[in-house]
DRENTOR-219323 format. One record per residue (C-alpha): residue number from 1; residue in three letters; chain; x, y, z. Coordinates in steps of 0.05 Angstrom, whole numbers, plus 5000, padded with zeros to 4 digits. Layout:
// DRENTOR-219323
{NUM "Ala" "A" {X Y Z}}
...
// end
This chain:
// DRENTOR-219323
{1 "Unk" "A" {5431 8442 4645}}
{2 "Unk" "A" {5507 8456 4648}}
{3 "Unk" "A" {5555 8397 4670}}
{4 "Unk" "A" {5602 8403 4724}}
{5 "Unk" "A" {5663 8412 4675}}
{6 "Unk" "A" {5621 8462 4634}}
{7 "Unk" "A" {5606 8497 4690}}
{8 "Unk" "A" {5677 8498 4718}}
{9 "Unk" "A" {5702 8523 4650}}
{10 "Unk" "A" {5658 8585 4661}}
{11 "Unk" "A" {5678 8593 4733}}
{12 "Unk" "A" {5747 8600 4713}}
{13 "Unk" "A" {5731 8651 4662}}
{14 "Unk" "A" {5700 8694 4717}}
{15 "Unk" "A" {5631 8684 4707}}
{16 "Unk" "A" {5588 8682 4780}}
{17 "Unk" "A" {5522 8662 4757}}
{18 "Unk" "A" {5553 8590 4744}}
{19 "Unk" "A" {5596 8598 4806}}
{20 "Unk" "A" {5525 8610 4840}}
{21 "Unk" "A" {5498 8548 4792}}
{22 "Unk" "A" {5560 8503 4815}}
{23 "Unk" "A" {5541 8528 4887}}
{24 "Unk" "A" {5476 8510 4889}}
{25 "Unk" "A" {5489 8443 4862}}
{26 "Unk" "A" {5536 8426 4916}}
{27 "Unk" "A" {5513 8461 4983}}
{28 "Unk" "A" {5478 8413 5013}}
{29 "Unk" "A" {5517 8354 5002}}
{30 "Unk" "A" {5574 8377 5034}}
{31 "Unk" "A" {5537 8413 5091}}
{32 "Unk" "A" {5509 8348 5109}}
{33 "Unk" "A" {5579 8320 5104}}
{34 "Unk" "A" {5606 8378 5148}}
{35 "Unk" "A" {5545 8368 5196}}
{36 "Unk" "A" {5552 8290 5210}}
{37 "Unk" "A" {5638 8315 5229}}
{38 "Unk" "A" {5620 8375 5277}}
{39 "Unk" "A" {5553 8367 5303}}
{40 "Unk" "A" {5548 8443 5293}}
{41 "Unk" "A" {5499 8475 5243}}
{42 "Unk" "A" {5553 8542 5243}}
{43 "Unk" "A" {5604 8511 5249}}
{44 "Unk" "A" {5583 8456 5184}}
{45 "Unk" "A" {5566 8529 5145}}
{46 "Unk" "A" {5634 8565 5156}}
{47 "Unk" "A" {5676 8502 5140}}
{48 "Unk" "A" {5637 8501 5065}}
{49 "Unk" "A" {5636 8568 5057}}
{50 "Unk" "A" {5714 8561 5060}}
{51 "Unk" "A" {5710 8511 5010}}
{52 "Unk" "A" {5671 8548 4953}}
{53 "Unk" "A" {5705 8623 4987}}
{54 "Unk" "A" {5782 8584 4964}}
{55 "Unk" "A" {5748 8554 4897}}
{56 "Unk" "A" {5729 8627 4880}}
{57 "Unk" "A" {5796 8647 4896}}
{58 "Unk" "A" {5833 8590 4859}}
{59 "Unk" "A" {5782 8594 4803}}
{60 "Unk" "A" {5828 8622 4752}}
{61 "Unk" "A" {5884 8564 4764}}
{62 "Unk" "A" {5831 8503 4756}}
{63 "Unk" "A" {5838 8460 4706}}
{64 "Unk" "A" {5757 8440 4679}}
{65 "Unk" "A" {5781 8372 4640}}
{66 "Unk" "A" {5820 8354 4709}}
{67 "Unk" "A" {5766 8371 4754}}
{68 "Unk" "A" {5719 8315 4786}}
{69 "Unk" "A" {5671 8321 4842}}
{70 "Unk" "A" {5716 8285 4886}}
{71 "Unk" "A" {5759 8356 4898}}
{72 "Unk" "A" {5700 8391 4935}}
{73 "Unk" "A" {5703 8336 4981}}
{74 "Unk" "A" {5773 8331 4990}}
{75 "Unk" "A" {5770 8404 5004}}
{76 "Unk" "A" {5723 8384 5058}}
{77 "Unk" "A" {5751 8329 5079}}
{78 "Unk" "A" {5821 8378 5095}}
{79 "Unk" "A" {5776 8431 5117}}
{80 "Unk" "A" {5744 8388 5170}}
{81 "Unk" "A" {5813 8360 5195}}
{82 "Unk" "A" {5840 8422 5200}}
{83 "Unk" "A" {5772 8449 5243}}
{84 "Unk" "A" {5787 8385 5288}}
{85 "Unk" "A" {5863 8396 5302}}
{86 "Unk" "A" {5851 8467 5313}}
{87 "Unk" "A" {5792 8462 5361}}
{88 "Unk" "A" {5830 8414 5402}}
{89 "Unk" "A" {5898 8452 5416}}
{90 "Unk" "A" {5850 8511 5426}}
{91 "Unk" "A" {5815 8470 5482}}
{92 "Unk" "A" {5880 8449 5509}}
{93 "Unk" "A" {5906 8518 5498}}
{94 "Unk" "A" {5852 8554 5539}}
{95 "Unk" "A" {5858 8490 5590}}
{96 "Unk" "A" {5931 8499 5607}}
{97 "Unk" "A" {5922 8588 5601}}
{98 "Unk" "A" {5872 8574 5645}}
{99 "Unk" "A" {5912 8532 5701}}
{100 "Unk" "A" {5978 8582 5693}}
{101 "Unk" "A" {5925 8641 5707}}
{102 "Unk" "A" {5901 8605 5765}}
{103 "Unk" "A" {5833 8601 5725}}
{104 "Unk" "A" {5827 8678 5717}}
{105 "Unk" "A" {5780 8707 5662}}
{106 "Unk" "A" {5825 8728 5603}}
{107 "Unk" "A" {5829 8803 5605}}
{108 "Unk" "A" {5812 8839 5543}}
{109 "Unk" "A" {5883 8858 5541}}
{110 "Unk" "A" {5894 8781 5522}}
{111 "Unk" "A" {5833 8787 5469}}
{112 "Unk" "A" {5871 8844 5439}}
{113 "Unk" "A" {5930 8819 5444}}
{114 "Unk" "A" {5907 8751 5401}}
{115 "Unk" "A" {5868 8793 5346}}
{116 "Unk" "A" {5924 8834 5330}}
{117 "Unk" "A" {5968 8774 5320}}
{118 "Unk" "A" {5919 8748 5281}}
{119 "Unk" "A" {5908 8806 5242}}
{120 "Unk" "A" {5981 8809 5223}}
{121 "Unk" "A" {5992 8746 5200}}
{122 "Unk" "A" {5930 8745 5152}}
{123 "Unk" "A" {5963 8814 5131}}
{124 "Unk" "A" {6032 8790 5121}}
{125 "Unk" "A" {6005 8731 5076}}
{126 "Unk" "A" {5961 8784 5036}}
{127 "Unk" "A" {6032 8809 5025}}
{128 "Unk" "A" {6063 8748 4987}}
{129 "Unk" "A" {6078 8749 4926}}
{130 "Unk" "A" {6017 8719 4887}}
{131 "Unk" "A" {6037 8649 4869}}
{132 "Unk" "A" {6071 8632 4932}}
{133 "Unk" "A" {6009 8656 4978}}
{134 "Unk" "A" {5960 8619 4928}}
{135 "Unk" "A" {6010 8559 4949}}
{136 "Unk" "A" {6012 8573 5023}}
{137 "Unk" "A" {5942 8585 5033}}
{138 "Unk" "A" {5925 8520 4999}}
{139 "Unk" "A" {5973 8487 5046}}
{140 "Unk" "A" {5960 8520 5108}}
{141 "Unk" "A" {5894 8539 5110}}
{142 "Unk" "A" {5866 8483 5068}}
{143 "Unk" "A" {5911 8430 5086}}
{144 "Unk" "A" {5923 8405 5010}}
{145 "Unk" "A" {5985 8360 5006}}
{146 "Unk" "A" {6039 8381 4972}}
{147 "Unk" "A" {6026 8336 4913}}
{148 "Unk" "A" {5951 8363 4911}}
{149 "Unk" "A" {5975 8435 4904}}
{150 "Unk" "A" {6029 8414 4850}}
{151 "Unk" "A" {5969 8371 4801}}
{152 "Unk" "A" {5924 8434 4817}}
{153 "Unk" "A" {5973 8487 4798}}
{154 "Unk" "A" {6008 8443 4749}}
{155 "Unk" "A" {6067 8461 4782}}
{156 "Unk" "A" {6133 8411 4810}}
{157 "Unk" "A" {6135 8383 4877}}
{158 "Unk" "A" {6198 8418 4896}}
{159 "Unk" "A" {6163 8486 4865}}
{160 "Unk" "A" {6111 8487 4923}}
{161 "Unk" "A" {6158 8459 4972}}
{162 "Unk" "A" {6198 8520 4959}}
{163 "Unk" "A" {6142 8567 4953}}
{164 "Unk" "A" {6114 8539 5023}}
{165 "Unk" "A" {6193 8544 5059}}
{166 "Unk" "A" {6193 8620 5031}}
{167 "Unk" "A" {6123 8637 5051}}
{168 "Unk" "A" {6143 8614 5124}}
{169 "Unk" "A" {6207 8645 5125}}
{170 "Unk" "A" {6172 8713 5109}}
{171 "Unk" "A" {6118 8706 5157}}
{172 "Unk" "A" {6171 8688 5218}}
{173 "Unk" "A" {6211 8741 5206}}
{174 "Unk" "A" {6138 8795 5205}}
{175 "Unk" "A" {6118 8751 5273}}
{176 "Unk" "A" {6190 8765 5300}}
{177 "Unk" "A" {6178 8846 5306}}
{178 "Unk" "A" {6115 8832 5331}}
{179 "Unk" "A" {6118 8781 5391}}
{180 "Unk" "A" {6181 8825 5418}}
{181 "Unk" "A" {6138 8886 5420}}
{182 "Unk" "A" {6081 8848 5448}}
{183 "Unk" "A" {6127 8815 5503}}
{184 "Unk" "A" {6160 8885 5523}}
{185 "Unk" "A" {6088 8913 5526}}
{186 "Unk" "A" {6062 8861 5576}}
{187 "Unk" "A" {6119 8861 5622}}
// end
């Protein structure tokens, strides 16, 4: 049997079937973690998928001697914060739509309206250059402080602070276009 840092080595090098080992290993720990935060099987499921989906992504920037057991949690741990903050401005979000609507049904205009946006801003950050969306997925989607990203990309402070500035500058001036053309098109 493989330790974690062996298996980590091999993960990095590519190799899936200890990526699948490593996976198995750690499932159900963290699903049970994920399960006592959210109360929801699915919604437990899709917040450690993430975690092992951005470790498969990251895999050839992780350092084996480094690594510790500790960083799927803290993955987690982000993961599940992030789930939190999000579900509750959705909640208010919908609450307050709702009362400006005068509780209307949102149309599927609104639907399409909200996939597209989403749609292009998860295709404008495909579109970063590679090290700064590796940084500004890791601190936007994962919630990883900036000092986390900089010991896990062995990279300065200031480096991802930059990357992360850039990345949103990019990304604001994408949204720009498309929130004008939305707002002409729904007036």
């Amino acid at each position: 049997m493989l330790s974690e840092v062996e298996l980590i080595t091999l993960i990095k090098q590519g190799d899936i079937r200890a990526f699948d080992e490593f996976y198995k290993r750690n499932w159900r720990g963290l699903y049970q973690a994920a399960y006592r935060s959210t109360g929801s099987s699915d919604d437990a499921k899709d917040l450690v998928q993430t975690v092992f989906i951005s470790l498969w992504k990251c895999r050839f920037t992780l350092c084996p001697e480094q690594y510790n057991s500790s960083y799927l949690l803290r993955a987690l741990k982000n993961n599940i914060i992030n789930f939190h903050k999000k579900d509750a401005i959705r909640r208010r979000g919908v609450d307050e739509l709702m009362q400006l609507s005068g509780g209307n049904e949102f149309t599927n205009e609104d639907d399409l309206i909200a996939k597209e946006l989403s749609n292009t801003i998860e295709g404008r950050i495909k579109e970063l250059p590679g090290k700064m969306q590796q940084v500004f997925v890791l601190s936007r989607q994962q919630n990883l402080s900036i000092s986390e990203i900089s010991e896990m990309l062995d990279i300065a402070p200031r480096t991802v602070k930059n990357q992360i500035s850039n990345a949103l500058k990019i990304l604001r001036t994408g949204l720009d276009v498309f929130l004008v053309i939305t707002f002409l098109f729904i007036k």
